[in-house]
VEXFITOR-71399 format. One record per residue (C-alpha): residue number from 1; residue in three letters; x, z, y. Coordinates in Angstrom, 3 decimals. Layout:
BEGIN
seq NUM	type ALA	xx X	zz Z	yy Y
...
END
This chain:
BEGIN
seq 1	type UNK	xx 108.291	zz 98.781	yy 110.567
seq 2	type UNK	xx 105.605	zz 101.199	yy 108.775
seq 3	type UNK	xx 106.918	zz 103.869	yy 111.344
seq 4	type UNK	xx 107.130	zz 101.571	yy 114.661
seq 5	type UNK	xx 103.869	zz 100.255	yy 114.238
seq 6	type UNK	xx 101.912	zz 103.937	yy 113.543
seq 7	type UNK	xx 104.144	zz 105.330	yy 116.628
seq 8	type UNK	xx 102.964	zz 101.979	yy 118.440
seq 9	type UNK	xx 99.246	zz 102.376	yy 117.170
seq 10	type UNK	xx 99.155	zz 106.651	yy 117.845
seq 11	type UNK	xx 101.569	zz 106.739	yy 121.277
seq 12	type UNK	xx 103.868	zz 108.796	yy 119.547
seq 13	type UNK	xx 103.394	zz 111.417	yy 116.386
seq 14	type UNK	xx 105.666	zz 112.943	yy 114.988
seq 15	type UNK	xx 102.630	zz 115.495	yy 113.119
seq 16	type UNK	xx 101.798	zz 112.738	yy 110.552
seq 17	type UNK	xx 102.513	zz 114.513	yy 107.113
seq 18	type UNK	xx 103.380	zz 110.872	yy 104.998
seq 19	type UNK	xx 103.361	zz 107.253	yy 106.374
seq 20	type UNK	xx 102.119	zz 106.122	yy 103.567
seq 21	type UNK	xx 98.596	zz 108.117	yy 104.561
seq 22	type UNK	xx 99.028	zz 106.306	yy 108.316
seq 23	type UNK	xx 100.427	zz 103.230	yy 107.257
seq 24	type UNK	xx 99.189	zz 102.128	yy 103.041
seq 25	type UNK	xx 101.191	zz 100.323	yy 101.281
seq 26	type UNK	xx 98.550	zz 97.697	yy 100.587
seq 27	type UNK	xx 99.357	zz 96.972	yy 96.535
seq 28	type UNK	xx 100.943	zz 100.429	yy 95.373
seq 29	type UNK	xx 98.995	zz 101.450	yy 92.699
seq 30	type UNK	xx 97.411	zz 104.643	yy 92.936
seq 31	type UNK	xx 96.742	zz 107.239	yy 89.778
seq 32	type UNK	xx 92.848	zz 107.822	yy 88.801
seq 33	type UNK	xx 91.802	zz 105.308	yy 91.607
seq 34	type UNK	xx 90.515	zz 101.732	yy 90.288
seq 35	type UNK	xx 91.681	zz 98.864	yy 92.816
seq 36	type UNK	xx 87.672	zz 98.717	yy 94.260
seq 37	type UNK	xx 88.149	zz 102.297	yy 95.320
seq 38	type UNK	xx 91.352	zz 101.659	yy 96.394
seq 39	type UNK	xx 89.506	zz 98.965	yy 98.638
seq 40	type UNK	xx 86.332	zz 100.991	yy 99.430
seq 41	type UNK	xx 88.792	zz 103.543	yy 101.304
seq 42	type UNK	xx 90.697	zz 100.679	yy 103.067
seq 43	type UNK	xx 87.563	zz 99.800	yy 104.535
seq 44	type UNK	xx 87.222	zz 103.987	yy 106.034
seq 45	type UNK	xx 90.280	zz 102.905	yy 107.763
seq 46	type UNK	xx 89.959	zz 103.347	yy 111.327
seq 47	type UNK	xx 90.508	zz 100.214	yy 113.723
seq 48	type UNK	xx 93.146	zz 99.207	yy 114.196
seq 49	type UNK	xx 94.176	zz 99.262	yy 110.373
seq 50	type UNK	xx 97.745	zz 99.101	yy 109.599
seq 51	type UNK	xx 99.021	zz 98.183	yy 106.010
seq 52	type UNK	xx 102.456	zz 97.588	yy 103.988
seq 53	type UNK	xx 103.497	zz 94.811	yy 101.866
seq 54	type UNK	xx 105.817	zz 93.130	yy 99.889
seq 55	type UNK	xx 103.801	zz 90.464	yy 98.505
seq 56	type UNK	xx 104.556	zz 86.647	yy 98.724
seq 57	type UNK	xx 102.474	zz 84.506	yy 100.964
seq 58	type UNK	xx 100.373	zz 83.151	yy 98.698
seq 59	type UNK	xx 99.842	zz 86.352	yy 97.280
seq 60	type UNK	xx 98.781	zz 88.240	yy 100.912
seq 61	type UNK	xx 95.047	zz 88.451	yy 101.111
seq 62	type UNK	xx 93.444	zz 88.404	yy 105.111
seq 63	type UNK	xx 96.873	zz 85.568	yy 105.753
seq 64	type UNK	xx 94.405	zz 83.622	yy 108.065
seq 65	type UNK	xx 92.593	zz 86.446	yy 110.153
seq 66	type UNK	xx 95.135	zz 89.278	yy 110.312
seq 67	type UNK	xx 98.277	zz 89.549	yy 112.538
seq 68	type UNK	xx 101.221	zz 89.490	yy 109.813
seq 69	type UNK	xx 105.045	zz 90.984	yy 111.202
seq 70	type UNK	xx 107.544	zz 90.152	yy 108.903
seq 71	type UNK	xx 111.097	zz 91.846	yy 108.971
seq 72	type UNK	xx 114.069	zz 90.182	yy 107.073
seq 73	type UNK	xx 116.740	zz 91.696	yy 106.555
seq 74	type UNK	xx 120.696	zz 90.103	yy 105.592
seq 75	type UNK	xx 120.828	zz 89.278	yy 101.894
seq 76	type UNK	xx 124.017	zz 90.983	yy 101.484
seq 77	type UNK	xx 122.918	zz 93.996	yy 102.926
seq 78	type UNK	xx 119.769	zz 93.666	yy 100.936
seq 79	type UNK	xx 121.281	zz 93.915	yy 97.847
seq 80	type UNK	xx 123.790	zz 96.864	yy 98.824
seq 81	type UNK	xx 121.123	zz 98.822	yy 99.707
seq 82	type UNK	xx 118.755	zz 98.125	yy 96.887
seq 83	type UNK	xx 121.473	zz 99.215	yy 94.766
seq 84	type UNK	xx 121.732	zz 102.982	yy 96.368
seq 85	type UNK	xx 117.904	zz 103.159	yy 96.558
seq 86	type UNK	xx 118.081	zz 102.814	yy 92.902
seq 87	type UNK	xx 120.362	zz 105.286	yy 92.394
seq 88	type UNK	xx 118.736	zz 107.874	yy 95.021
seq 89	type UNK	xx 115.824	zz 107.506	yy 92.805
seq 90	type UNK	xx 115.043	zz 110.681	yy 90.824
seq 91	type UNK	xx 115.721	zz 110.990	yy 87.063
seq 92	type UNK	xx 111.573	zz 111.372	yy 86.137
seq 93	type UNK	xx 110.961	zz 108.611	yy 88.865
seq 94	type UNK	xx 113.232	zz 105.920	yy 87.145
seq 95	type UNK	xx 111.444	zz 107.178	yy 83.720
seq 96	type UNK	xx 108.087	zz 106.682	yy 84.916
seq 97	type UNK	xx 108.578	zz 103.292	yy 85.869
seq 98	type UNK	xx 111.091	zz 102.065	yy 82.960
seq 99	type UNK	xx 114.308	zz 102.181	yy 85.353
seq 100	type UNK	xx 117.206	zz 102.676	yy 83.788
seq 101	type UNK	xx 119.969	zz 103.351	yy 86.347
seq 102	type UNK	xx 122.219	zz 100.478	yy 86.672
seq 103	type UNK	xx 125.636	zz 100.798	yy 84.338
seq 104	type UNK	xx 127.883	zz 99.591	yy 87.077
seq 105	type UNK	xx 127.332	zz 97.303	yy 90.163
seq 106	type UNK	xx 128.082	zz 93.926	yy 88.590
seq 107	type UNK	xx 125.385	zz 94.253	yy 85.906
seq 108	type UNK	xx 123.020	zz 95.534	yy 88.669
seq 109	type UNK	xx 124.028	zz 92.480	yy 90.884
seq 110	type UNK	xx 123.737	zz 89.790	yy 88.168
seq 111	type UNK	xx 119.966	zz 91.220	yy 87.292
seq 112	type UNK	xx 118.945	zz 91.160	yy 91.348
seq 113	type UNK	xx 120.481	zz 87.989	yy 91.783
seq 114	type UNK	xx 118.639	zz 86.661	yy 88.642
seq 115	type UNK	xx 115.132	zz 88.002	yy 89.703
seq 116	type UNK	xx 115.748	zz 86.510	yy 93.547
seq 117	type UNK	xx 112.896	zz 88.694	yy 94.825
seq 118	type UNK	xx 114.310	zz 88.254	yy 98.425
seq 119	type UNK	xx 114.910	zz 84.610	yy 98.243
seq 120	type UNK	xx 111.542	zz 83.746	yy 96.817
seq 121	type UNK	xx 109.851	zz 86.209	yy 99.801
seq 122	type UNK	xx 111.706	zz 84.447	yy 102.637
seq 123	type UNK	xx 111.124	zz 81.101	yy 101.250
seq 124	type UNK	xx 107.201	zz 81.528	yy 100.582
seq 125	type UNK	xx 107.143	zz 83.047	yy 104.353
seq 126	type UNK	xx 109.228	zz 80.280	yy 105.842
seq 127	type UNK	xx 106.889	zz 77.698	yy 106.657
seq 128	type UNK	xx 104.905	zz 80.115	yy 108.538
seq 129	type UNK	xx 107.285	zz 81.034	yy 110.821
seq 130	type UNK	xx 105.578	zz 79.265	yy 114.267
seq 131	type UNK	xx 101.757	zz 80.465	yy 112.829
seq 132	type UNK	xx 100.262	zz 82.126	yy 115.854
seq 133	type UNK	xx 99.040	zz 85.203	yy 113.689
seq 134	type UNK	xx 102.776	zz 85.755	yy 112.341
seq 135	type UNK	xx 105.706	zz 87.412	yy 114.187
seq 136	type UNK	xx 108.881	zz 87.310	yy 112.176
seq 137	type UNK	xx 112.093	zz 89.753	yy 113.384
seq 138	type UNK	xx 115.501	zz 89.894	yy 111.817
seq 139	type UNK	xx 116.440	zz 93.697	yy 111.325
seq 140	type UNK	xx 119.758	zz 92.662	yy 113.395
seq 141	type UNK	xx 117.469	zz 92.427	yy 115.918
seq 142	type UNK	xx 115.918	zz 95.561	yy 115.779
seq 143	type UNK	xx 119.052	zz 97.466	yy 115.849
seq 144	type UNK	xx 121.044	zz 95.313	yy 118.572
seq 145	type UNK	xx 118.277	zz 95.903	yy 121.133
seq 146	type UNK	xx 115.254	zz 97.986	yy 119.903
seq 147	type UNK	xx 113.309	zz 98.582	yy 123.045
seq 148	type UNK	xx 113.344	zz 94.550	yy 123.847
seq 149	type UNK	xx 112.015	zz 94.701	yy 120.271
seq 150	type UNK	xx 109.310	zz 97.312	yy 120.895
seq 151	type UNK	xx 108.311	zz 95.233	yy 123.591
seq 152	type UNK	xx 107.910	zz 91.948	yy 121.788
seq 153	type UNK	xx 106.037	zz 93.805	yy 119.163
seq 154	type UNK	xx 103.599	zz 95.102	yy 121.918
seq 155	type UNK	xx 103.126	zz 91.650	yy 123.066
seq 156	type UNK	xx 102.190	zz 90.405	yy 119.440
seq 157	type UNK	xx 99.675	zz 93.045	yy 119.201
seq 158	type UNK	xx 98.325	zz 92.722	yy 122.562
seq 159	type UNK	xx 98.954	zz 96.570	yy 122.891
seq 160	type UNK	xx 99.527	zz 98.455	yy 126.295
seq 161	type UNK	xx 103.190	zz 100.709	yy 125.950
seq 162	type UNK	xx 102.232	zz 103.689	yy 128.241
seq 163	type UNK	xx 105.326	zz 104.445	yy 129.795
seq 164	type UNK	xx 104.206	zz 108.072	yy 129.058
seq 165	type UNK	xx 105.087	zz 107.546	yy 125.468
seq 166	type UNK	xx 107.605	zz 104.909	yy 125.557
seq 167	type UNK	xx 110.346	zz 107.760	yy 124.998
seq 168	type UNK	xx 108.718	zz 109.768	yy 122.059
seq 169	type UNK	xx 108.197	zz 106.520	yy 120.694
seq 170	type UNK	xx 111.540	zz 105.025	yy 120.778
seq 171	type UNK	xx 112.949	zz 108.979	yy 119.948
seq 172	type UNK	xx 110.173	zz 109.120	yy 116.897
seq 173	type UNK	xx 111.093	zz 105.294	yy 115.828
seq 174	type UNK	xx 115.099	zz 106.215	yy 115.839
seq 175	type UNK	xx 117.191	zz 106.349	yy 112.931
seq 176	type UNK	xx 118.216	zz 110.002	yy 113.456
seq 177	type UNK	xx 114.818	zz 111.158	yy 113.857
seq 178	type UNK	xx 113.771	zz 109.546	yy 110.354
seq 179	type UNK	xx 116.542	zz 110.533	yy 108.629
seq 180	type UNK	xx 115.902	zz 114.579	yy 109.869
seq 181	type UNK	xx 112.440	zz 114.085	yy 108.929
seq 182	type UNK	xx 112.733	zz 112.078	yy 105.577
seq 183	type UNK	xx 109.982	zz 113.990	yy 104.176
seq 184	type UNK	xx 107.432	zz 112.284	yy 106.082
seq 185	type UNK	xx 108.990	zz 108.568	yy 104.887
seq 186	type UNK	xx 109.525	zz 109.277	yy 101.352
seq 187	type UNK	xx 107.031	zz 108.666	yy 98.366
seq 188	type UNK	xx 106.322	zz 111.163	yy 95.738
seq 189	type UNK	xx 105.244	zz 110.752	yy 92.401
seq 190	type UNK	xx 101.203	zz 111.541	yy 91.275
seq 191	type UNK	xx 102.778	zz 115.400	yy 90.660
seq 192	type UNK	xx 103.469	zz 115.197	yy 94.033
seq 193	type UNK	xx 107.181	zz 115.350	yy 93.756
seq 194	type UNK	xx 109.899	zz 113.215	yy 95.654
seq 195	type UNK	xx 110.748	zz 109.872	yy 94.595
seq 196	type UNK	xx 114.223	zz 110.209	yy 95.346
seq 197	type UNK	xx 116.833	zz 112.884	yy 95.921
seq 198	type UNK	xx 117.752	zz 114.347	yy 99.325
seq 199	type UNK	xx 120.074	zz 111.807	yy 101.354
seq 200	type UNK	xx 118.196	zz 109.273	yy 99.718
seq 201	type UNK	xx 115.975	zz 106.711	yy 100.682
seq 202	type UNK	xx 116.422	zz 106.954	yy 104.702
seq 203	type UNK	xx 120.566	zz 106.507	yy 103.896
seq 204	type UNK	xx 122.581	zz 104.716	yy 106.717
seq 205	type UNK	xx 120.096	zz 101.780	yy 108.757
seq 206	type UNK	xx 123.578	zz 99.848	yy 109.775
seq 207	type UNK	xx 124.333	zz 96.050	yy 109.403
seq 208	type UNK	xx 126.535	zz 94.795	yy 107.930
seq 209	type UNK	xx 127.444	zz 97.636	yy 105.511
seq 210	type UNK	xx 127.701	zz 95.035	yy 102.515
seq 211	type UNK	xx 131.081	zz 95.004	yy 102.567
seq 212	type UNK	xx 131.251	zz 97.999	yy 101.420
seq 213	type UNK	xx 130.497	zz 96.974	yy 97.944
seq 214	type UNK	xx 130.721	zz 92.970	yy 97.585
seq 215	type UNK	xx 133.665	zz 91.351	yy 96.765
seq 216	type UNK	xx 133.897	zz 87.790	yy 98.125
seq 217	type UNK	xx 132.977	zz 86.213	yy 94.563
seq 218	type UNK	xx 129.336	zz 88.009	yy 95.460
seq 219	type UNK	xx 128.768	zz 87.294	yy 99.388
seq 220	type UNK	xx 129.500	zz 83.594	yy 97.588
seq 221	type UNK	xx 126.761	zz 83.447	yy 95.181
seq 222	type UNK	xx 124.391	zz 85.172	yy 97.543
seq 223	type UNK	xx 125.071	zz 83.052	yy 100.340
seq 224	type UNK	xx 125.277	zz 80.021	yy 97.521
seq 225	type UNK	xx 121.690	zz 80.842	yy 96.126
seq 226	type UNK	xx 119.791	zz 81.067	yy 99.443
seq 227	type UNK	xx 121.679	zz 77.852	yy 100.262
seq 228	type UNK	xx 119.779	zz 76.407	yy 97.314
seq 229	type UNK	xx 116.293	zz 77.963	yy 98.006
seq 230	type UNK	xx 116.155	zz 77.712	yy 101.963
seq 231	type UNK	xx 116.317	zz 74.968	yy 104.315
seq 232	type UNK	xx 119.177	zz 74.810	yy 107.284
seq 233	type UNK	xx 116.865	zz 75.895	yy 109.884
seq 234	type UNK	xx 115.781	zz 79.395	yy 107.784
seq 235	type UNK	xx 119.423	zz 80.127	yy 107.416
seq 236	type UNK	xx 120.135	zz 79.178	yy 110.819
seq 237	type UNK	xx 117.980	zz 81.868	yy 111.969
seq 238	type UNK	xx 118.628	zz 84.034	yy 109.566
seq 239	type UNK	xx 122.112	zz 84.244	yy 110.515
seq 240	type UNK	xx 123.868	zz 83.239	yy 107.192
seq 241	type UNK	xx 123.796	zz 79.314	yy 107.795
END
């Protein structure tokens, strides 16, 4: 979404050297910048700004005079995938941060099933859903049909899709375009070096590739856990009622 909206926002660019320069992440920490600096060079931003998050609801600052696009993503796949981007992580990455690399996928799934990061983010989001300032799509979405997507996000934004740039943006926006030019969508430490090995990061962007990993006893306490935490009408649209 980073990537979609900065194509969106520029008309197509494929000369940007990081997204996170285009696109912040809004909460990363940065090294030998206090948060007000951090926030004095938010506001240098040209309009219109564009930022990342992965903060709650409560915890979004601007929730009532921004425009907000959430993307959710299937649980199961979720945790699949956080599982490899843990492992693609670098050796001096993990060690900055206190990662240890997970001793096999059960004790990695029992600790991300524990924490419930993705439960608690859908759940604080969910009442939200019909806000006017908030535009919620399903990755399944994205993939199944992105150019109906594109167009939706347009609409949100009130932006104009020459049709000019409607192909560099869709060709710039595609999985085989990121994945050749990973470079540009991974983060590197405050040396300046990769977060995470080559292959990494940007690894396969398919649905449904859970199975690849879970064993039925898992998919259950997934599916069992967002049962507990999320009405019938959130997992209806989520797909996993």
């Amino acid at each position: 979404m980073q990537n979609i909206l900065h194509q969106l926002r520029s008309g197509g660019d494929d000369q940007f050297q990081s997204i996170y320069t285009v696109v912040p992440w809004l909460e990363w920490p940065v090294a030998h910048l206090s948060w007000e600096e951090r926030l004095a060079g938010f506001e240098q931003l040209p309009d219109p700004r564009i930022f990342k998050t992965h903060c709650l609801y409560e915890q979004t600052p601007g929730v009532d005079t921004v425009k907000i696009i959430l993307t959710s993503r299937d649980p199961r796949d979720c945790c699949v995938s956080f599982y490899h981007h843990l492992l693609d992580m670098t050796d001096e990455a993990r060690h900055r941060r206190g990662i240890t690399a997970p001793e096999s996928f059960d004790t990695y799934f029992d600790r991300w099933l524990s924490y419930g990061a993705w439960f608690r983010n859908v759940a604080s989001w969910w009442p939200h859903i019909n806000d006017d300032n908030v535009l919620w799509l399903r990755y399944e979405d994205l993939k199944a049909d992105f150019p109906a997507a594109l167009q939706r996000i347009g609409a949100f934004l009130g932006w104009t899709i020459p049709p000019e740039s409607r192909s560099r943006i869709l060709e710039y926006c595609s999985f085989s375009w990121m994945k050749a030019h990973a470079e540009k969508f991974i983060r590197t430490d405050d040396d300046g070096q990769p977060m995470f090995r080559p292959g990494g990061f940007i690894r396969k962007g398919v649905s449904g590739d859970y199975h690849s990993l879970l064993r039925p006893e898992h998919e259950q306490r997934i599916l069992d856990k967002a049962r507990q935490m999320l009405p019938p009408e959130c997992l209806a649209f989520l797909g996993i009622g």
